[in-house]
N, CA, C and O atoms as CSV, one atom per row, in Angstrom:
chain,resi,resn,atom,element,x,y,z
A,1,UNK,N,N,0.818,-1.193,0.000
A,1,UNK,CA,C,0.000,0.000,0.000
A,1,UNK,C,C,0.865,1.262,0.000
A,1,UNK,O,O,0.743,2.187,-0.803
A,2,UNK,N,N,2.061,1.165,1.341
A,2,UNK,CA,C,2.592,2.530,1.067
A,2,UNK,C,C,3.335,2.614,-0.402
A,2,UNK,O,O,3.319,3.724,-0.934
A,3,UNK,N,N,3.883,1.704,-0.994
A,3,UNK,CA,C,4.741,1.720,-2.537
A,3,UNK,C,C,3.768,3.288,-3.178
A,3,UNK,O,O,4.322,4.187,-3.811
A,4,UNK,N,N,2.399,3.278,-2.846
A,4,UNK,CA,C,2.052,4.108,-4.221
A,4,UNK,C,C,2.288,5.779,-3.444
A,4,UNK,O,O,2.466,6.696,-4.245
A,5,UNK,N,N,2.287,6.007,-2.481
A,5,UNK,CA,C,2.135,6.876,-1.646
A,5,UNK,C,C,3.600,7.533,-1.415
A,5,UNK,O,O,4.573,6.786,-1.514
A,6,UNK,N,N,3.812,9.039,-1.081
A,6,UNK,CA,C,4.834,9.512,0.004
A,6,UNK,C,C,4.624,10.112,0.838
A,6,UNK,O,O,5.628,10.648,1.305
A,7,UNK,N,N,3.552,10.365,1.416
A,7,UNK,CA,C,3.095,10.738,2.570
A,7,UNK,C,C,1.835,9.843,3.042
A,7,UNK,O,O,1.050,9.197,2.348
A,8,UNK,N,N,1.891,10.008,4.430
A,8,UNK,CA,C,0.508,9.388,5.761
A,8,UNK,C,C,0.895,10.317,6.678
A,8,UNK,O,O,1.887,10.600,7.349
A,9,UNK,N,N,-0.917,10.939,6.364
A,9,UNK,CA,C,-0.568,11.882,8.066
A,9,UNK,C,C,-1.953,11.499,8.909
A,9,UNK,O,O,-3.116,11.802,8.644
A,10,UNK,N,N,-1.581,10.962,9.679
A,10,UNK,CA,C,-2.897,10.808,10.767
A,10,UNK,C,C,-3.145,11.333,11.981
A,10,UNK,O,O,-2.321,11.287,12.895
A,11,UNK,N,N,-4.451,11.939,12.092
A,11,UNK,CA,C,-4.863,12.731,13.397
A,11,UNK,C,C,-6.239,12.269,13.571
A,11,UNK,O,O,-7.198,12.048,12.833
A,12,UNK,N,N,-5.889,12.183,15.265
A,12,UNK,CA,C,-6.890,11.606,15.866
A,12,UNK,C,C,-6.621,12.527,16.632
A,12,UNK,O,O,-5.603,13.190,16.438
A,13,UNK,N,N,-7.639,12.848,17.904
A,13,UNK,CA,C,-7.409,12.841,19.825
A,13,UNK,C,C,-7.365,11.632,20.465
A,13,UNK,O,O,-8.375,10.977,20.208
A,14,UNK,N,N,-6.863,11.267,20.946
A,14,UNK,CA,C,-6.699,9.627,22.187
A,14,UNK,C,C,-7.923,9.292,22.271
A,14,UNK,O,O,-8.588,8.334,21.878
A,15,UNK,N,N,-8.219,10.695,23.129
A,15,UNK,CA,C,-9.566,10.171,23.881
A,15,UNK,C,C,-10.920,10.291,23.121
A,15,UNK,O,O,-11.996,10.421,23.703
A,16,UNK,N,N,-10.768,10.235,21.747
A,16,UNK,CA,C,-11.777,9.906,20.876
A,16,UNK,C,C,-12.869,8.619,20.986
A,16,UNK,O,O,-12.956,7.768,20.101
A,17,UNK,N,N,-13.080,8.618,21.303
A,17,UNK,CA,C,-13.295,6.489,20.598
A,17,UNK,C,C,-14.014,6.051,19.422
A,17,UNK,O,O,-14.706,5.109,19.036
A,18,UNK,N,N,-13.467,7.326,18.964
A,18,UNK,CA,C,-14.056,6.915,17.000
A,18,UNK,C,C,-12.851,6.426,16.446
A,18,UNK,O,O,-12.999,6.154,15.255
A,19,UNK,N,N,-11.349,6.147,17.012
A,19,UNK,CA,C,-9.904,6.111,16.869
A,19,UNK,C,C,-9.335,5.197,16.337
A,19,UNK,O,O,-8.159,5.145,15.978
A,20,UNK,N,N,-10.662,3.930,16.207
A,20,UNK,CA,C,-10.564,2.571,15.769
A,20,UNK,C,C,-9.641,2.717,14.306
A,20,UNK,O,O,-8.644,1.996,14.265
A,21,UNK,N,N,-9.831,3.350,13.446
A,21,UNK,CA,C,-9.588,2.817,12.261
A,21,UNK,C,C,-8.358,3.437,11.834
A,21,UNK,O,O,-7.618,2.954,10.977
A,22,UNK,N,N,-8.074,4.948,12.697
A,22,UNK,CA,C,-6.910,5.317,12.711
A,22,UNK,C,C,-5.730,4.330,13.624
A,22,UNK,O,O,-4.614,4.285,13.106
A,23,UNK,N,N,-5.834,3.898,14.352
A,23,UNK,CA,C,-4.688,2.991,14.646
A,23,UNK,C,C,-4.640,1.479,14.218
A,23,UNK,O,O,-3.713,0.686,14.384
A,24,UNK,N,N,-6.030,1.246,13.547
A,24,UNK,CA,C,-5.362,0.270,12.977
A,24,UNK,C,C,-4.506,0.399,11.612
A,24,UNK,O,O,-3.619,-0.393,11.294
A,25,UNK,N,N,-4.974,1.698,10.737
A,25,UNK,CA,C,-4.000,2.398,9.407
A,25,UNK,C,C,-3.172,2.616,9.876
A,25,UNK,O,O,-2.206,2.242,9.212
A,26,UNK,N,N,-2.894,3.096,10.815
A,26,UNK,CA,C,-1.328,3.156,11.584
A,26,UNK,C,C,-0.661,2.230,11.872
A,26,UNK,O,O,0.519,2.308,11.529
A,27,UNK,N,N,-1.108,0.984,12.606
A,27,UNK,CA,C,-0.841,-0.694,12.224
A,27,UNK,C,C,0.221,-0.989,11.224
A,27,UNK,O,O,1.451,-1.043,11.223
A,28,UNK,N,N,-0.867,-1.178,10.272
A,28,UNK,CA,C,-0.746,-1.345,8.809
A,28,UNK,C,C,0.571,-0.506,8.376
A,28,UNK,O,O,1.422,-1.163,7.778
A,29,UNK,N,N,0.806,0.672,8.573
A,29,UNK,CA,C,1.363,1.737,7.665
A,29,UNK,C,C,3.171,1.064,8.771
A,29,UNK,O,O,4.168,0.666,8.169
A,30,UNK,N,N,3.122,1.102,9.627
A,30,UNK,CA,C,3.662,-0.055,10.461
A,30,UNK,C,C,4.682,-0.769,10.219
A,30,UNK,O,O,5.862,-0.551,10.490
A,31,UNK,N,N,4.048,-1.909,9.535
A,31,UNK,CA,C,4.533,-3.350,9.534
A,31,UNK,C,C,5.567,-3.095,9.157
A,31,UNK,O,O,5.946,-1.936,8.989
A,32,UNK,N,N,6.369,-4.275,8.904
A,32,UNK,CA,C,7.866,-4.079,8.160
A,32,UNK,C,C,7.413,-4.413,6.682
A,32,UNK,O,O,8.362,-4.148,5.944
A,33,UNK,N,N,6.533,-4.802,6.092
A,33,UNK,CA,C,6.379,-5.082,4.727
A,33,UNK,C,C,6.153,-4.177,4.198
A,33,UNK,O,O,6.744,-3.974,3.137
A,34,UNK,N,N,5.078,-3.100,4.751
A,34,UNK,CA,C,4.625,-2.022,4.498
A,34,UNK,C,C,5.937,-1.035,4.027
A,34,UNK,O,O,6.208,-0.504,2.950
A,35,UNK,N,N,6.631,-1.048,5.373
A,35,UNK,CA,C,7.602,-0.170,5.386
A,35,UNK,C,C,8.419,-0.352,3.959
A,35,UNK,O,O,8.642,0.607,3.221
A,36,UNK,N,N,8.864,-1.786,3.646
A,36,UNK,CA,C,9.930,-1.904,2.961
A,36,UNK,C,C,9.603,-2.200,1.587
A,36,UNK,O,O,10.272,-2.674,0.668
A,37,UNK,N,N,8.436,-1.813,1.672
A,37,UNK,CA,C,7.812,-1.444,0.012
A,37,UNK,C,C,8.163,0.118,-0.365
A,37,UNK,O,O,8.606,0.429,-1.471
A,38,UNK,N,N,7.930,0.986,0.603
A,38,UNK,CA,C,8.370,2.158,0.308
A,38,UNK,C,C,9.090,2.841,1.509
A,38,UNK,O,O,8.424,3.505,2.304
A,39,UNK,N,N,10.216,2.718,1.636
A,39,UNK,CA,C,10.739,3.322,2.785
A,39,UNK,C,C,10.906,5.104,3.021
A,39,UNK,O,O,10.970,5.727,4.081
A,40,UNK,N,N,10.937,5.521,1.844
A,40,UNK,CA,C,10.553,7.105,1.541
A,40,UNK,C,C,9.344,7.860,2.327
A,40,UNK,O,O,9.316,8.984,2.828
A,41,UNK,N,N,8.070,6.548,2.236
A,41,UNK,CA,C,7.019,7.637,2.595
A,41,UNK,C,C,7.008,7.911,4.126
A,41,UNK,O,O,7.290,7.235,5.115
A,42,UNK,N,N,6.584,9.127,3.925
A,42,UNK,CA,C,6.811,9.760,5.498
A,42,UNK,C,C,5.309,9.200,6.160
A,42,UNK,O,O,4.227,9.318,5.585
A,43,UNK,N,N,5.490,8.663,7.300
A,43,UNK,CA,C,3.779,8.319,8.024
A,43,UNK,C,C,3.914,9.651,9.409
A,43,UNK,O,O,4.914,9.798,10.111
A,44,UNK,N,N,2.777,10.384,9.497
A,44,UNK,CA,C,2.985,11.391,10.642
A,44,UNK,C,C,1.881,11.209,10.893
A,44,UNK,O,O,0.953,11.058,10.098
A,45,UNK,N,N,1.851,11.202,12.442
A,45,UNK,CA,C,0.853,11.013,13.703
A,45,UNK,C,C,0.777,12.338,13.985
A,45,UNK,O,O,1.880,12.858,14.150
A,46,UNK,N,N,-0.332,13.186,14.114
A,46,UNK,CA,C,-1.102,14.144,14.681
A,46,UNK,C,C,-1.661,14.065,15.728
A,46,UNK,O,O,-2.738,13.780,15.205
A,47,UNK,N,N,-1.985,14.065,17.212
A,47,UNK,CA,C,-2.145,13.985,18.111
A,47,UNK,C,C,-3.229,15.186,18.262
A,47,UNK,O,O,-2.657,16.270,18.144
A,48,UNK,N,N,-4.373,15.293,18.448
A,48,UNK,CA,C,-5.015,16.210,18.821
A,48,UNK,C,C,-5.286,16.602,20.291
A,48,UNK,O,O,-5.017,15.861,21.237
A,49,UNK,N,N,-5.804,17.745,20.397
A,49,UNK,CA,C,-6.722,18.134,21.514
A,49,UNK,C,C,-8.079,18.713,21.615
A,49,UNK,O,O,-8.787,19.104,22.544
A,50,UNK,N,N,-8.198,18.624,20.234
A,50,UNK,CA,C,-9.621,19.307,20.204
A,50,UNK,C,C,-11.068,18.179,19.957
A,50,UNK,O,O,-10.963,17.015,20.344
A,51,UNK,N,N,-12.454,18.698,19.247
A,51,UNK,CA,C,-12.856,17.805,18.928
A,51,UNK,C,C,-12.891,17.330,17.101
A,51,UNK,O,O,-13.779,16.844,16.401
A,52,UNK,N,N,-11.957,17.609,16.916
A,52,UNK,CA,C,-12.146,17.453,15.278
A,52,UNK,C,C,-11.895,16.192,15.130
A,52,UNK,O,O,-11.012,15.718,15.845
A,53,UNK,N,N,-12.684,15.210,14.054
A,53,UNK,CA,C,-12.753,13.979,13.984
A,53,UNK,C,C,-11.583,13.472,13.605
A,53,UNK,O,O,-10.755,14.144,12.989
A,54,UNK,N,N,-11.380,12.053,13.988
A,54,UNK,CA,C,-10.400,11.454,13.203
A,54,UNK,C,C,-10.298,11.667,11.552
A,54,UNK,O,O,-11.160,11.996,10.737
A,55,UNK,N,N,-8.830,11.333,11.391
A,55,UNK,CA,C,-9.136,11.465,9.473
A,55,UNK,C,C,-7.632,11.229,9.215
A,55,UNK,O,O,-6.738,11.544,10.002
A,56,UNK,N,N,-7.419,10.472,7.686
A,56,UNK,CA,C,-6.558,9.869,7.236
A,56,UNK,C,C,-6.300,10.523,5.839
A,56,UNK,O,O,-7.037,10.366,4.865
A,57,UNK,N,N,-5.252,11.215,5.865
A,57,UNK,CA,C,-4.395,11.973,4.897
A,57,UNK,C,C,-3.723,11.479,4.062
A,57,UNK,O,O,-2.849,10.890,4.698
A,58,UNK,N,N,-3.532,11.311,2.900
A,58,UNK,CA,C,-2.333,10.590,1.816
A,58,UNK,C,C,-2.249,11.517,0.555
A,58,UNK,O,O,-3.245,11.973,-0.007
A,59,UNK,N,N,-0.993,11.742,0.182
A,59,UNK,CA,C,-0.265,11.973,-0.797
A,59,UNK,C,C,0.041,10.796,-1.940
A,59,UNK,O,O,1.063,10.162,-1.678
A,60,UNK,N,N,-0.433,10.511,-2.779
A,60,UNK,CA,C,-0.321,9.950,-3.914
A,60,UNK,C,C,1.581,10.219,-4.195
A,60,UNK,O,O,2.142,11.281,-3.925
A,61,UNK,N,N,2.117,9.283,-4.637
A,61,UNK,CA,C,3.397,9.536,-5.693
A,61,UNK,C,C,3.338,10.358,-6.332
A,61,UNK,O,O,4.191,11.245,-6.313
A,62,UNK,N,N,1.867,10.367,-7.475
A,62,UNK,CA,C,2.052,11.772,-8.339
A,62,UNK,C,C,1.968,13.315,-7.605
A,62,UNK,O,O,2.396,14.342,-8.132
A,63,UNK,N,N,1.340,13.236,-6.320
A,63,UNK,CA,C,1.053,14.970,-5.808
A,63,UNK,C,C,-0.541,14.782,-5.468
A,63,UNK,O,O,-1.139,15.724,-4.948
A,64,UNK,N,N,-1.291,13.435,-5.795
A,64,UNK,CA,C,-2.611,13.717,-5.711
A,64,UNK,C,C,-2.963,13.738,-4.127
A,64,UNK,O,O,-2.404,12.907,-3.410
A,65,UNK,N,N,-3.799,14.588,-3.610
A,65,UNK,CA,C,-4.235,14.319,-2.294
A,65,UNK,C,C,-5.718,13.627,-2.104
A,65,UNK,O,O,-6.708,13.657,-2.834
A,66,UNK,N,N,-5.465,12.947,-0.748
A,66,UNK,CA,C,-6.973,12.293,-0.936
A,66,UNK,C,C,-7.044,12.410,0.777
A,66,UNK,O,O,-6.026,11.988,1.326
A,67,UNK,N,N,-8.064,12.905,1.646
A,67,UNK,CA,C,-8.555,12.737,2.762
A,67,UNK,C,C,-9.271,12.167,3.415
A,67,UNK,O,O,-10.090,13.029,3.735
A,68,UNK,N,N,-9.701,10.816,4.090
A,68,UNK,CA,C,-10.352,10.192,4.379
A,68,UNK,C,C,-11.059,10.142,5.905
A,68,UNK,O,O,-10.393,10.113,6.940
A,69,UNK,N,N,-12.334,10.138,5.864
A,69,UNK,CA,C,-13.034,9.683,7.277
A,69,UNK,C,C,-12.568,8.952,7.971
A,69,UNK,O,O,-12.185,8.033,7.248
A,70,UNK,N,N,-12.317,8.725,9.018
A,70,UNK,CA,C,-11.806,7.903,9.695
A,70,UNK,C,C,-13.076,6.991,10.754
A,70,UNK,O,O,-13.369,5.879,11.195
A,71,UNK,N,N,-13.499,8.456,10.721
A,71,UNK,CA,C,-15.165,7.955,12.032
A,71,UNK,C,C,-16.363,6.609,11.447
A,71,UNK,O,O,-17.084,5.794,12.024
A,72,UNK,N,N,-16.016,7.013,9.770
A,72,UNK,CA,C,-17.224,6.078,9.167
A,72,UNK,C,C,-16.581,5.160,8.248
A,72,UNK,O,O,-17.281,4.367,7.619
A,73,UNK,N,N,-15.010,5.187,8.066
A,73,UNK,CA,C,-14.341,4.435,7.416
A,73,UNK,C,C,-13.385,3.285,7.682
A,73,UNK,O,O,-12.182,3.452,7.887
A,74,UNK,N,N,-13.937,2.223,7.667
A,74,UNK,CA,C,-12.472,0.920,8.013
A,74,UNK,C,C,-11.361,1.054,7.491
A,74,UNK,O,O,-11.273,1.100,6.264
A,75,UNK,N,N,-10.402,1.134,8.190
A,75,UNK,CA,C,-9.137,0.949,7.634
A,75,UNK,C,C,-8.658,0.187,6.665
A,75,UNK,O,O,-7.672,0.578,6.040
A,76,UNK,N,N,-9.442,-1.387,6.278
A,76,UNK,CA,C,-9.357,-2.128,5.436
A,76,UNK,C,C,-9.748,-1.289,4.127
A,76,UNK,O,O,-9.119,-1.307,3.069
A,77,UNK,N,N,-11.269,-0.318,4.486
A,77,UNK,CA,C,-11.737,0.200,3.084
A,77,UNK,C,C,-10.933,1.460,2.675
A,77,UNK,O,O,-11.257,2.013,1.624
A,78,UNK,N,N,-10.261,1.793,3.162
A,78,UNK,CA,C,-9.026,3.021,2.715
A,78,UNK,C,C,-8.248,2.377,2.366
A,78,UNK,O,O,-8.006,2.583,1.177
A,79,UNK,N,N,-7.371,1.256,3.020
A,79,UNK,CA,C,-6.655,0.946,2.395
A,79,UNK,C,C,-6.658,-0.260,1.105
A,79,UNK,O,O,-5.692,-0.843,0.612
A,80,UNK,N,N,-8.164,-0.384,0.771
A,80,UNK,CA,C,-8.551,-0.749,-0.635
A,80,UNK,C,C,-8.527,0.497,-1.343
A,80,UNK,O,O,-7.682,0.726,-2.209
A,81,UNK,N,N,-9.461,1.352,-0.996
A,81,UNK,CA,C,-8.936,2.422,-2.099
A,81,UNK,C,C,-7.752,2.818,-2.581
A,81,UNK,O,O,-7.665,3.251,-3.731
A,82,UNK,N,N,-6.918,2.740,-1.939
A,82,UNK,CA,C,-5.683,3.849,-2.100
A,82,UNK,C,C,-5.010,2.187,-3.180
A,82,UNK,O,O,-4.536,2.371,-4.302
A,83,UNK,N,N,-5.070,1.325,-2.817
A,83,UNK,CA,C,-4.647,-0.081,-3.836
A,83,UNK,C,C,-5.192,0.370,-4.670
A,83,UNK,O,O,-4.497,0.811,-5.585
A,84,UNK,N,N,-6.298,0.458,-4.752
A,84,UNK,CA,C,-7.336,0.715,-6.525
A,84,UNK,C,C,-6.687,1.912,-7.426
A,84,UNK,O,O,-6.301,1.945,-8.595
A,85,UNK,N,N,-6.737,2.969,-6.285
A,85,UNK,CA,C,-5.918,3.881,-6.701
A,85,UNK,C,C,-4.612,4.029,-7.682
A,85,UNK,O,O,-4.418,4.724,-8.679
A,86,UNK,N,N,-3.707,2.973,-6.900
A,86,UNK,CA,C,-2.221,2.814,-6.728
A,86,UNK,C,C,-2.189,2.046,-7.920
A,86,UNK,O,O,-1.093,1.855,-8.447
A,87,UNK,N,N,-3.451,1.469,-8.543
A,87,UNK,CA,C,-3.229,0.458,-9.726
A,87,UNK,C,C,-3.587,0.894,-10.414
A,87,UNK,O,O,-3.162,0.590,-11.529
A,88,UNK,N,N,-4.661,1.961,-10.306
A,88,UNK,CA,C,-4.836,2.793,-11.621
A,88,UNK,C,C,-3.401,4.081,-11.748
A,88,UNK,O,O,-2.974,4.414,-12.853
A,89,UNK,N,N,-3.048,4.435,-10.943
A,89,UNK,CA,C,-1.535,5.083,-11.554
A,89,UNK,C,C,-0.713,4.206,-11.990
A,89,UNK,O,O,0.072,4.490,-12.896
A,90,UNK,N,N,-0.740,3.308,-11.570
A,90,UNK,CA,C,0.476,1.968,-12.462
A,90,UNK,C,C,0.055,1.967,-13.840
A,90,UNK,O,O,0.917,2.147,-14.699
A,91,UNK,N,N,-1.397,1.752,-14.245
A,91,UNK,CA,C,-1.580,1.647,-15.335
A,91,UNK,C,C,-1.748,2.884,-16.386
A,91,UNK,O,O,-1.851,2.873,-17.612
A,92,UNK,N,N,-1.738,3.831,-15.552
A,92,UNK,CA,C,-1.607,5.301,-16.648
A,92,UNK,C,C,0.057,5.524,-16.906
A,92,UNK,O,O,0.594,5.850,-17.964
A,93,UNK,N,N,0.673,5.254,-15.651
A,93,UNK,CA,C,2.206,5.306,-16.003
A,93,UNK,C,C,3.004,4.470,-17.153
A,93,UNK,O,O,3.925,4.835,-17.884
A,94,UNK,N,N,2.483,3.507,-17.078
A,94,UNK,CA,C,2.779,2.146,-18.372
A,94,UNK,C,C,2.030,2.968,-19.510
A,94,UNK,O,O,2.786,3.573,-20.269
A,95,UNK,N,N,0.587,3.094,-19.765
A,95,UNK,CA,C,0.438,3.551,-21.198
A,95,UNK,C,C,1.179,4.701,-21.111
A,95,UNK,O,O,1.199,5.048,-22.292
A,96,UNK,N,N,1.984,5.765,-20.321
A,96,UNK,CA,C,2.465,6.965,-20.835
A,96,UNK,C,C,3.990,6.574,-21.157
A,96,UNK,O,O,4.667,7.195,-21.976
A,97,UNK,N,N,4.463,5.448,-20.403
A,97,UNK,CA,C,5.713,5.283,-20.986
A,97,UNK,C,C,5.724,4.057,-22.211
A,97,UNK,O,O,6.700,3.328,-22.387
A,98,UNK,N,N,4.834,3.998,-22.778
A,98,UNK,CA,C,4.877,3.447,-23.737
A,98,UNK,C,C,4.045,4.423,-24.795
A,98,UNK,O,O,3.432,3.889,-25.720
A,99,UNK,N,N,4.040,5.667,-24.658
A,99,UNK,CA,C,4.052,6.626,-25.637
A,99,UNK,C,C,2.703,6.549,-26.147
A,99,UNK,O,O,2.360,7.040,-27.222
A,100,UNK,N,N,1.625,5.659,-25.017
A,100,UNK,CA,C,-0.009,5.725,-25.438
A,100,UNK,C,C,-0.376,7.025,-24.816
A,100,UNK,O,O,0.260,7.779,-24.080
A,101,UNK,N,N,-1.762,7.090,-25.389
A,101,UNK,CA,C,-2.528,8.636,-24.806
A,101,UNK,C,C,-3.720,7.840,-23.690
A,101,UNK,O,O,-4.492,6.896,-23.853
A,102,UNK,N,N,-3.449,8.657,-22.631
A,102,UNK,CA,C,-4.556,8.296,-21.408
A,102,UNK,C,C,-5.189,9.633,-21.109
A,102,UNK,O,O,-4.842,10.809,-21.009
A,103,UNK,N,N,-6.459,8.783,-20.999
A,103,UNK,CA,C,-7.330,7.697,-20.256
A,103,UNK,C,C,-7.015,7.229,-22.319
A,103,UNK,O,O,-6.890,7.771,-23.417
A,104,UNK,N,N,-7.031,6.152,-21.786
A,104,UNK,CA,C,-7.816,5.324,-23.303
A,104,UNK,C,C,-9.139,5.361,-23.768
A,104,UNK,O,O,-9.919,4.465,-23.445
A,105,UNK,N,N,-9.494,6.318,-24.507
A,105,UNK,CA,C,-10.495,6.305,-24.854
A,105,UNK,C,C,-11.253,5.686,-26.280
A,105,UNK,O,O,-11.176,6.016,-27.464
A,106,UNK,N,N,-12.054,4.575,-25.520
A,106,UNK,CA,C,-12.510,3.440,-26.550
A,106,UNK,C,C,-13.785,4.260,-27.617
A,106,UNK,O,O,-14.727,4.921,-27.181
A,107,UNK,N,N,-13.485,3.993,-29.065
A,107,UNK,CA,C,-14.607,5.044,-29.872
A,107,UNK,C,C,-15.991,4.096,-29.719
A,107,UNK,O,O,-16.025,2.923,-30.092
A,108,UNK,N,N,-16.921,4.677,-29.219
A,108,UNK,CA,C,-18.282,4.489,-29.455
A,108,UNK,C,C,-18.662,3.444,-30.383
A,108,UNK,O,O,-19.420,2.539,-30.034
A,109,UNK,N,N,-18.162,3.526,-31.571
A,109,UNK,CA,C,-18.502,2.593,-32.642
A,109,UNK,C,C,-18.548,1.034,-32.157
A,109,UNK,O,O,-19.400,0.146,-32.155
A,110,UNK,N,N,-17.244,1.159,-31.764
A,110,UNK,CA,C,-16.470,-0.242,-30.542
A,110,UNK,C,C,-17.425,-0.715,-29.642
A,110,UNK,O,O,-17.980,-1.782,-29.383
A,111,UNK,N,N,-17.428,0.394,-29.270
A,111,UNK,CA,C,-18.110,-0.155,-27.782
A,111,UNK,C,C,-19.849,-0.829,-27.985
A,111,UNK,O,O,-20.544,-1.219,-27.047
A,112,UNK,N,N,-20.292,-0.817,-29.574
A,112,UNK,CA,C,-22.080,-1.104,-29.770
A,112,UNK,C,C,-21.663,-2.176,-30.513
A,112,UNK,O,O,-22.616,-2.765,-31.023
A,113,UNK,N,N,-20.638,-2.626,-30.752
A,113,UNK,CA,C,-20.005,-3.959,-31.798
A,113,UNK,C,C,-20.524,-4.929,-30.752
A,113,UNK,O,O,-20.417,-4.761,-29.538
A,114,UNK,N,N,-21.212,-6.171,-31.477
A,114,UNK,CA,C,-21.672,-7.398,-30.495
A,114,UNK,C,C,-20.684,-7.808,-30.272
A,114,UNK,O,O,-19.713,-7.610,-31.002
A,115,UNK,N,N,-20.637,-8.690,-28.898
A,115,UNK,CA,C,-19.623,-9.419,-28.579
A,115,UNK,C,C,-19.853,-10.805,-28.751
A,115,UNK,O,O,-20.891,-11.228,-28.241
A,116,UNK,N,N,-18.809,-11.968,-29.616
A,116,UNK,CA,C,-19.586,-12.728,-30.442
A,116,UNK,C,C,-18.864,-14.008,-29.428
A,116,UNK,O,O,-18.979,-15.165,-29.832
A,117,UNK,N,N,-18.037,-13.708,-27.953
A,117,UNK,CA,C,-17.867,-14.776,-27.099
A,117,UNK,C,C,-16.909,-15.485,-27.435
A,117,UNK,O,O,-16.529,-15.482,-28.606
A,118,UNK,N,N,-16.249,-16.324,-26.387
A,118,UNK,CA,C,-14.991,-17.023,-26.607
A,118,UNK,C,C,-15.504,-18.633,-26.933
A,118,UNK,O,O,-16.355,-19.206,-26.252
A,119,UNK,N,N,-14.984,-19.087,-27.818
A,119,UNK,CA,C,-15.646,-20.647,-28.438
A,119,UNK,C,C,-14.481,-21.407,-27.034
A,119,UNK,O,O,-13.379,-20.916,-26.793
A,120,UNK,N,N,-14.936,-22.399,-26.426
A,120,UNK,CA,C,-14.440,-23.202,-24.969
A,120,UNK,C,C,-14.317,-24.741,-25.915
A,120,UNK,O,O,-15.351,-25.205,-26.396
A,121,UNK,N,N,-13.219,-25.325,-26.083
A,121,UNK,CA,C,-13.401,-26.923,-26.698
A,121,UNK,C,C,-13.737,-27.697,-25.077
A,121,UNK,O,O,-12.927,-27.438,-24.187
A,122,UNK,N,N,-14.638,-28.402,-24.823
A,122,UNK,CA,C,-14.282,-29.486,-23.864
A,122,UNK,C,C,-13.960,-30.450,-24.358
A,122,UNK,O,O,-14.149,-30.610,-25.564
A,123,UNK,N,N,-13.307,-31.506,-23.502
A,123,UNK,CA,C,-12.698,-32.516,-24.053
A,123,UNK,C,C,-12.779,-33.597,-22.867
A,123,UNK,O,O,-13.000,-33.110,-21.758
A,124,UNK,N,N,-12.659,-34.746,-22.923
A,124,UNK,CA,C,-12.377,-35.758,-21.683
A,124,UNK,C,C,-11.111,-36.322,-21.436
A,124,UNK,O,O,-10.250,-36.226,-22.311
A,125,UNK,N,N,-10.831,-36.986,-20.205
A,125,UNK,CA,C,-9.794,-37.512,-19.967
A,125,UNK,C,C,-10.171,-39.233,-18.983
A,125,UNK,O,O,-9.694,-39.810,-18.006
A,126,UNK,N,N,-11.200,-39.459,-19.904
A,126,UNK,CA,C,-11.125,-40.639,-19.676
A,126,UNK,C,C,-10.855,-41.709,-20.421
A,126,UNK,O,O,-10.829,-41.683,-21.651
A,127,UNK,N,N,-10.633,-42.728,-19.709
A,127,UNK,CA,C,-9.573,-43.867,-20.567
A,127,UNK,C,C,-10.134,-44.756,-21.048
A,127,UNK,O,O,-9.510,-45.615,-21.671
């Protein structure tokens, strides 16, 4: 997860108890696998005192920012997004270094063409 990222900034207050999902992204952001996928990205803990909700900060590789709920969001489901994310920049980076134009845009014509299905042979393997 961190590979696509160079920044995590997370703020909570302690004494929240909406805090669940921020320490477990903090967990996660953590591990040694995590870590040693991208050792660059910076993870920063915010510590509050006020009542402003939890919430989960990331910097994309490219500069993109994205801010996340923390109060109504699992940590599992952020850190699916930011994967979905992280795979759709993989795949714009590949068509741009292979000198394609993104988004790929499929012409209309294409897209009302029937689809005429993959022919499957079965066969047996009995003796």
């Amino acid at each position: 997860m961190l590979k696509f990222l160079s920044k995590v900034k997370i703020e909570f207050n302690a004494l929240d108890p909406r805090i669940a999902s921020c320490m477990e992204f903090l967990a996660q952001c953590n591990a040694p696998k995590a870590k040693e996928s991208n050792p660059s990205c910076q993870v920063q803990v915010k510590r509050r005192t006020d009542d402003h909700p939890p919430q989960i900060s990331v910097t994309f590789v490219n500069g993109v920012e994205q801010t996340y709920d923390a109060t109504t969001t699992p940590a599992q489901n952020i850190r699916t997004m930011i994967l979905e994310k992280g795979q759709y920049l993989e795949t714009e980076q590949m068509f741009r270094e292979a000198g394609e134009k993104w988004p790929v845009i499929i012409p209309d014509e294409e897209l009302k063409q029937p689809f005429l299905g993959i022919k499957v042979i079965a066969f047996s393997l009995l003796h």
